[in-house]
C-alpha positions in Angstrom: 13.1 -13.0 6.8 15.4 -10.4 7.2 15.1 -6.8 5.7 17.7 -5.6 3.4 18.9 -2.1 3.8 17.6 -1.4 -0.1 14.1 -2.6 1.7 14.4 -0.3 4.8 15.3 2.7 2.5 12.6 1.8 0.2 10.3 1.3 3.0 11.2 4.9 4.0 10.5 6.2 0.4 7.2 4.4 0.5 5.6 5.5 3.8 6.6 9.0 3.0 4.8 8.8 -0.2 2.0 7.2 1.7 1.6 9.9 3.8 1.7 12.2 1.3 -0.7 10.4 -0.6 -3.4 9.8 2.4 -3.2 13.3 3.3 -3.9 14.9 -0.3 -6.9 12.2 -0.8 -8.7 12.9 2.7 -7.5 9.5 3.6 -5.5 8.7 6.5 -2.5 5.7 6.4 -3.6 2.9 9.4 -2.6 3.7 13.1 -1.4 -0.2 13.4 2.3 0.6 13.0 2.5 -3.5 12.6 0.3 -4.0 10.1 1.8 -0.7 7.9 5.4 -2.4 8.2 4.0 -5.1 7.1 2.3 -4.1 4.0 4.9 -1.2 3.2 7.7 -3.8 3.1 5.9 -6.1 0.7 5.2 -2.9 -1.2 9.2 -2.3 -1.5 9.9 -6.3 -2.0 7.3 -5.9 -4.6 9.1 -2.7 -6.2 12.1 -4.0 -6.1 11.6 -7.7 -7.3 8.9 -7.1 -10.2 10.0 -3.6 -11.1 6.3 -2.0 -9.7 4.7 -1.1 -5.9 2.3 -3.7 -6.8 -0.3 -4.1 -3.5 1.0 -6.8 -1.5 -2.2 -8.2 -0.7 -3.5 -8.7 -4.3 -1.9 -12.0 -7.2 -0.5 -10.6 -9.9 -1.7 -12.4 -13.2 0.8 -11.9 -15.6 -0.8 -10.0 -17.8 0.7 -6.1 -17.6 -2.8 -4.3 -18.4 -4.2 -6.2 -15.3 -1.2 -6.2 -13.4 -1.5 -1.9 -13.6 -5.0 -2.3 -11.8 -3.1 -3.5 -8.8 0.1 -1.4 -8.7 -0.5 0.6 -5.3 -2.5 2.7 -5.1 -4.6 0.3 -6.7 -7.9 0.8 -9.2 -10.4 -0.7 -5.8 -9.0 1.4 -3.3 -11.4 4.5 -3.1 -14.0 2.6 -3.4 -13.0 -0.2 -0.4 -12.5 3.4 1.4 -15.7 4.5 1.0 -17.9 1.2 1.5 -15.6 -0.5 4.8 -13.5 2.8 5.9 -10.2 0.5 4.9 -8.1 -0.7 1.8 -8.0 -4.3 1.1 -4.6 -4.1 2.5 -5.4 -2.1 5.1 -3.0 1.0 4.1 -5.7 3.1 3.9 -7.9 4.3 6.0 -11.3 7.0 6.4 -9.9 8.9 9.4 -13.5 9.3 10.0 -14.1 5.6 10.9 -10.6 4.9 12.8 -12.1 3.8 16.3 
C-alpha cells in the first residue's frame, strides 16, 4: 500500500511529537527504524481516517470513552514501559533496556 503525501507529512508530525514525547517522559522512541515507520504510519492512517492517533496495534470498540484509552499515547503505555522495557506497539522504549 502506497503512502499518501498527507501520510508522509503526518508521519513527519507524528515522529517529531514522538520524540518530543519520549524525551520529556525519560522514554526513548525504538531504534528499529522499520518497526517505527511502521507503527507511525498506522498512527497517521489512524488520525486521519477516524479523526484520532489511535495506537495502531490496539481494536477500537466503538465506544468513544474506551476508544480515549487507546488514542496514542495510550492509558497501558507506562506501565508496559516499566514491566517489559517496551510499548505494546513497540514505540516506546526504557533506554535503559535497549540492547
Amino acid at each position: 500500500m502506497s503512502i499518501t503525501p498527507e501520510e508522509e507529512e503526518l508521519g513527519r508530525q507524528i515522529r517529531k511529537w514522538a520524540e518530543e514525547y519520549a524525551k520529556d517522559n525519560g522514554f526513548a522512541i525504538n531504534p528499529d527504524e522499520k518497526t517505527i515507520n511502521i507503527v507511525i504510519r498506522g498512527l497517521a492512517r489512524n488520525r486521519i481516517n477516524n479523526g484520532e492517533q489511535y495506537c495502531p496495534c490496539r481494536i477500537r470498540s466503538g465506544d468513544p470513552e474506551k476508544d480515549a484509552q487507546i488514542i496514542c499515547p495510550c492509558i497501558f503505555h507506562k506501565d508496559e514501559i516499566e514491566k517489559d522495557g517496551i510499548c505494546h506497539c513497540r514505540l516506546f522504549v526504557d533506554p535503559g533496556r535497549i540492547g
